[in-house]
N, C-alpha and C positions, 0 to 999 in steps of 0.2 A: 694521562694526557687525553684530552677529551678531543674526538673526529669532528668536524666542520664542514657544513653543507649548504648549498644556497639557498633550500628549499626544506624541512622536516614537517612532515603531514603526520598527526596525533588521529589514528583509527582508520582502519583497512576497511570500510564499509564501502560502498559504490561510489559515495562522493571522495572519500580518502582515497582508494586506488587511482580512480579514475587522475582526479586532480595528481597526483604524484607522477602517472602514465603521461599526461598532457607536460606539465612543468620537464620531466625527462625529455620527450619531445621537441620543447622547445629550447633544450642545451643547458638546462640546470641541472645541478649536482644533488641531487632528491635522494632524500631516506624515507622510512617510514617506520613508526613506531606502533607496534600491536601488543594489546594483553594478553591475547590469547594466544592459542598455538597455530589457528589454521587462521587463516589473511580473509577477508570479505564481510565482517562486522555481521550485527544482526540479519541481515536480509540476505546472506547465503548459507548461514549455518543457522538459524533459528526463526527465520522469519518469509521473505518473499518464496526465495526457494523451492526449502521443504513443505510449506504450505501448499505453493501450485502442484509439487509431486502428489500428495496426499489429495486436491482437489481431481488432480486427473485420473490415479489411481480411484479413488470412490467415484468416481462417475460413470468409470469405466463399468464397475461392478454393478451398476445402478441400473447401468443401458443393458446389461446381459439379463440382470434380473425381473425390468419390465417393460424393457421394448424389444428386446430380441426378437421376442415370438411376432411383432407385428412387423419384422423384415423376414420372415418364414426363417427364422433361426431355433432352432429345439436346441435349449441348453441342457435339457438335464435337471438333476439337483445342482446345484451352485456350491459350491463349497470356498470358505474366505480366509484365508492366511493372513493373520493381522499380522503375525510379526514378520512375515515374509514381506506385506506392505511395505511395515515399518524398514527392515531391510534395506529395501529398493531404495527410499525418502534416504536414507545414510548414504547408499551409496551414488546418488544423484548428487548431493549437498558435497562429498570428496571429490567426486570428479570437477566440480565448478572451482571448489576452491583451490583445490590442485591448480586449476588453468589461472588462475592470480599468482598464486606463486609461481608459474614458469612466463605470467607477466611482466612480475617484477624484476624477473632475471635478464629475461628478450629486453629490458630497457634499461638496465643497467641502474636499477633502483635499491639502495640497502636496505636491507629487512631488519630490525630491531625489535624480537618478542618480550614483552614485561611491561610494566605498568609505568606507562609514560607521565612526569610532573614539572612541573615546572621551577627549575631553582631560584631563578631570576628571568628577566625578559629575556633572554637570550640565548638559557641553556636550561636544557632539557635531559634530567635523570632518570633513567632505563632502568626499572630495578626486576630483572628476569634471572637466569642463572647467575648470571652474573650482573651486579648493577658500573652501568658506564652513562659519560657524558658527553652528549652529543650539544653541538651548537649550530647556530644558522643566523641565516641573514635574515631569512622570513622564515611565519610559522605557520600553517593552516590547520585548525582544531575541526576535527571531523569524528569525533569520538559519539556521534547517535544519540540513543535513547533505550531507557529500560519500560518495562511493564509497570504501570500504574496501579496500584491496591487500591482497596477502602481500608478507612479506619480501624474498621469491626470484622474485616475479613482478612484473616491471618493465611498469609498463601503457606501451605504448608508442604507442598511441590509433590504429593500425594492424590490426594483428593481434593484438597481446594488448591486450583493450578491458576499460573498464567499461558497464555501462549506458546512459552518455550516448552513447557510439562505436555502439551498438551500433544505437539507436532513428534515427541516420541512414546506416546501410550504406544502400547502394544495387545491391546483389548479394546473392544468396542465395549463405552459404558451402554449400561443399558438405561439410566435416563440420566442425560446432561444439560445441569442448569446455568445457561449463560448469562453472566451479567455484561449488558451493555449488546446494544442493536447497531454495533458499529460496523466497518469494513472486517477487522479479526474478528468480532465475534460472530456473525453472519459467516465466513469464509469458514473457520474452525467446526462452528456447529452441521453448518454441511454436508461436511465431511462426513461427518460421523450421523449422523439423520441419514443418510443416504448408506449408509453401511447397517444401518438396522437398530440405530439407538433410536428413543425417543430424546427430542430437544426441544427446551422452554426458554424462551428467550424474555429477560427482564429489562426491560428499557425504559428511562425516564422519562425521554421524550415522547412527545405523543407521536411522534415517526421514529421508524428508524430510516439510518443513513440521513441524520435531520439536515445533512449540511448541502445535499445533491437536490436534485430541484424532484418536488412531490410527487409529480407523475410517476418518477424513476421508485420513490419510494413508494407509493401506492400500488404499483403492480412488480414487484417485486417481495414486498409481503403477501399477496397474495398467490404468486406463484411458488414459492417457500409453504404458504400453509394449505398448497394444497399436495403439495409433498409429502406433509405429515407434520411439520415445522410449528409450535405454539407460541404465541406471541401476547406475552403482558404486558403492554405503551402505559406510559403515563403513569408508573408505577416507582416509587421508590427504593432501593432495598435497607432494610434497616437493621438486621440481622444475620450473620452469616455463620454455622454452629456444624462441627464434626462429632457425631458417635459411633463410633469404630470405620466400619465403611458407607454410612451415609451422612447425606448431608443436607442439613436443612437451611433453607432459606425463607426468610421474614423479607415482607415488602410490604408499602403501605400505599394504596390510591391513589396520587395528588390532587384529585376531583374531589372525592367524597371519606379517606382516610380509611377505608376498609382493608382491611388487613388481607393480604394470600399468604397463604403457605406451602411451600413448594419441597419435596424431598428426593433425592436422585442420592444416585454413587459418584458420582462427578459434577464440580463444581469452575464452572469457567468463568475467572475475571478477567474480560474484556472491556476497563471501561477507557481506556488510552494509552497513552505512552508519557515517561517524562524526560527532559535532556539529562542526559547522562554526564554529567561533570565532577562525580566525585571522585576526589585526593587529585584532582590536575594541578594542584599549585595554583591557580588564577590570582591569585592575591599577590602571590609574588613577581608576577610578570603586569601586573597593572590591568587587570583586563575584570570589566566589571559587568556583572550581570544583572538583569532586569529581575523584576517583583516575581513575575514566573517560574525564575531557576533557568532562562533560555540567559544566552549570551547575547551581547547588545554588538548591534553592529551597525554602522552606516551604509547607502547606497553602493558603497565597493565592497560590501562584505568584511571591513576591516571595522578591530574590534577600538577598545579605548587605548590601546597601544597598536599604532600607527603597524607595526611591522608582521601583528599579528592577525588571525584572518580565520575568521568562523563559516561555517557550511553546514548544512542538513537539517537533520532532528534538532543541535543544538543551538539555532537560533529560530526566531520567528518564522510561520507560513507552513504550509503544509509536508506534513513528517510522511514523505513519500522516495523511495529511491531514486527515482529520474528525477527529481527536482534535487535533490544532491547532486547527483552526478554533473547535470547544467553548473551547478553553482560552483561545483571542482573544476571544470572548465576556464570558467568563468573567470576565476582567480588567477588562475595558471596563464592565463594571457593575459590579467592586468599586468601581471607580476614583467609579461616580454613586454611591459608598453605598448599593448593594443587597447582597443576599445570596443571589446565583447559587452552584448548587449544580453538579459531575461526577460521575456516578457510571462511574467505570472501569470496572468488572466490564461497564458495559454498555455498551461502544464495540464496536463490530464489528469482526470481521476479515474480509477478502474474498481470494479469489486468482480472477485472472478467464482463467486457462484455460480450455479445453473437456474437460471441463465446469467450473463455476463449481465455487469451494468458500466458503463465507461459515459463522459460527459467531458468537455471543455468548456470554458469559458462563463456565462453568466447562468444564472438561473430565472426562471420567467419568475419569481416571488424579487430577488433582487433589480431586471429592469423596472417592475410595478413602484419597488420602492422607491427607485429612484429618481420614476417618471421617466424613462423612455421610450419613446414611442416605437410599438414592436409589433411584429406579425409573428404567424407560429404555422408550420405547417408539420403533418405528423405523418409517418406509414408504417402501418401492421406488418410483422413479418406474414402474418396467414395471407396478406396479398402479393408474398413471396415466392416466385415458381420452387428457387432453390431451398428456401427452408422449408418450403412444403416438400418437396422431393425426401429432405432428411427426418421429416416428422420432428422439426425445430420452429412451427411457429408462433412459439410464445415468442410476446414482446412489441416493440416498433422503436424506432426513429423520429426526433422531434427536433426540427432545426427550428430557433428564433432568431429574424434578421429584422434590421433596423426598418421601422416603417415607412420613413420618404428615402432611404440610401438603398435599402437592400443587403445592406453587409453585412454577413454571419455572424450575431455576436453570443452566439452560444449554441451547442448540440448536445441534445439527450440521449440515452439509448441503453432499451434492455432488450438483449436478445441472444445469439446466436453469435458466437466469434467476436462480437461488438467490438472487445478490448483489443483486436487489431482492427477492425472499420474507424474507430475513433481517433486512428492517425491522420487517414484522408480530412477528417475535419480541421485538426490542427495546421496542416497543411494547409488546408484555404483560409483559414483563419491569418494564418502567417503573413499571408500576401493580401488579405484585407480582401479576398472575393466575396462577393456577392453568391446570396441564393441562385440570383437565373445564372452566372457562373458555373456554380455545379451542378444545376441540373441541366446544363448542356452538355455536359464531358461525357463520352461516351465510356458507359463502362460495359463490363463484360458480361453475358449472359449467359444461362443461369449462376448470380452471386449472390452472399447475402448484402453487400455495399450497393447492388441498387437499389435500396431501401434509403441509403442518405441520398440517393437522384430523384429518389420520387420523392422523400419528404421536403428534398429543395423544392423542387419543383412545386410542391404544395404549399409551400412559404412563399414564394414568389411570386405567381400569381392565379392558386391556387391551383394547379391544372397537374397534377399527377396523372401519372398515364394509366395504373392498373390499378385505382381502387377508385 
């Protein structure tokens, strides 16, 4: 006899919890169904996580090894425990997902581990130790995304890795070749470039991070290659070949077709993510997916069967966790007959290299295209008391506001903390302020966030105070 619930959420990632946590909340009879064994979907056991453990860990090591001595600190020799790193990154990634699971219990939410399918529209097969049938009134599919391959590059979860091989090495290779200049592959190669590998980074486009506005990618490549960081743009790869423990890769120019060849012990394919839909039954609950593999959905997040209800990685927009989590919300109080509203343009993006790069809202290449008429005002962190105080000032702040309104419709930013400064933006964004707005709000001195008060202020009407 199969359990029945108002609510069954298909993947325990940010947006599945969350949205299950919200629906409990609001007096529904909520389950959840998990593949795996431990609750929080890629971005707590393979992805945002253990990544930021591993970014803070090698950085940490990075600042002992070449800026110590310029705060009068004598380290000594350095000595580096990778697998004690590696260690740490496990035990960071257990204790988060632990705290889901005693979330799901503080809310009185059923946990169901195995691989959730769909029988019919309405009932959904658990096939874990044991396989059982659970049913519902509504359903919300939050089942994420996997690592995207090439073709011709056979992950062999060895030496040619994705993301998830790569957040439990427990050796630093000594040269790693990434494919793809994206948010994981830039964060991942980091890591390990800062731990004492050599990293070559192969990218098709002629930027990397092509999709954040150029400034952020301009000086961000070159803060990365002057770290030691090499960077192949505008290069194809065409080739990707294992002999014992190394590994070669082929790429061809897209300018002029000249071949590189590139050979390391480690090979990283970083060139995306795809939605994760396989063996759900979709077919048998009616729910029909677009030309991409995403699931198609309307304005409410609801799919071709009215009762059913997609979120995150698996449908259109940006494959980021807080914009999951929004959208699990989101749901969970259509579902009580409210009227929750997302506004996209204002999800952030973050890349949390060193230095940070975080951004909201438009790009100065997107106002151009669109014709809007716009100002830009920009501040150096070097004209920062407080980042200079830390020997952090790489980077700056670039706010662009509308040219006869004034209203913030986008912020850039590489530097220092940035990926929490870039909340105060969304913030004013939220409420539709104006540059001279925020650069009248007194902030606190010495921060690194008066950097978005002078760059207001420099949009506004040009008149920054320290540079």
């Amino acid at each position: 006899m199969s359990q029945e619930f108002d609510v069954v959420v298909i993947g325990s990632g940010p947006g599945g919890y969350v949205g299950a946590i919200r629906c409990a909340q609001l007096g529904m009879k909520t389950a959840i169904v998990e593949k795996y064994n431990t609750l929080g979907g890629t971005c707590l056991n393979v992805g945002c996580i253990p990544s930021k453990a591993w970014l803070d860990s090698s950085e940490r090591y990075h600042q002992m090894a070449h800026e110590a001595a310029d705060h009068g600190i004598e380290t000594g020799k350095l000595k580096l425990d990778v697998k004690k790193m590696s260690s740490r990154v496990a035990k960071v990634v257990e204790g988060i997902t632990g705290g889901v699971q005693f979330l799901m219990k503080k809310n009185k939410i059923e946990v169901f581990h195995g691989h959730g399918s769909f029988k019919d529209a309405n009932t959904v097969v658990v096939k874990g130790e044991k396989e059982v049938e659970i049913k519902a009134k509504k359903f919300i599919i939050a089942t994420g995304s996997k690592p995207t391959s090439l073709p011709f590059a056979e992950i062999d979860k060895e030496r040619i890795i994705t993301s998830t091989e790569a957040l439990k090495l427990e050796e630093v290779p000594k040269h790693m070749i990434v494919i793809g200049g994206g948010v994981i592959g830039l964060e991942l190669g980091s890591v390990f470039q800062r731990l004492g590998a050599e990293v070559s980074v192969v990218e098709y486009a002629k930027d990397i991070i092509a999709t954040m506005d150029k400034d952020c990618s301009k000086h961000l490549q070159r803060a990365l290659k002057k770290d030691g960081m090499k960077f192949h743009l505008d290069h194809g790869v065409t080739e990707v070949t294992r002999k014992g423990k190394k590994v070669i890769v082929k790429a061809k120019a897209n300018k002029d077709g000249k071949e590189l060849v590139l050979e390391g012990d480690y090979c990283l394919v970083a060139v995306g993510r795809r939605p994760y839909t396989d063996g759900l039954g979709l077919e048998n609950a009616g729910v029909k997916m677009d030309e991409r593999g995403r699931i198609e959905t309307n304005g409410h997040l609801q799919t071709s069967a009215p009762h059913i209800y997609a979120i995150g990685d698996v449908v259109k927009g940006a494959m980021l966790a807080h914009k999951a989590e929004e959208e699990g919300v989101f749901v969970a109080e259509l579902l009580n007959n409210e009227k929750p509203h997302i506004d996209y343009n204002l999800i952030p993006g973050v890349i949390y290299t060193w230095p940070e790069v975080a951004a909201v809202g438009k790009t100065e290449q997107e106002l151009k295209d669109s014709k809007v008429p716009y100002k830009s005002g920009s501040f150096p962190f070097m004209a920062s008391g407080r980042a200079k105080a830390s020997n952090e000032s790489e980077g700056f702040i670039k706010v662009l506001a509308h040219k006869d309104t004034d209203e913030i419709l986008g912020v850039h930013m590489v530097g220092p903390r940035v990926a929490d400064i870039i909340n105060e933006a969304v913030v004013a964004m939220e409420f539709r302020a104006s540059a001279e707005d925020v650069g009248r709000i007194c902030h606190a001195h010495p921060t690194y966030s008066e950097a978005l008060k002078e760059a207001a202020l420099a949009a506004s009407d040009n008149r920054a105070l320290n540079m």
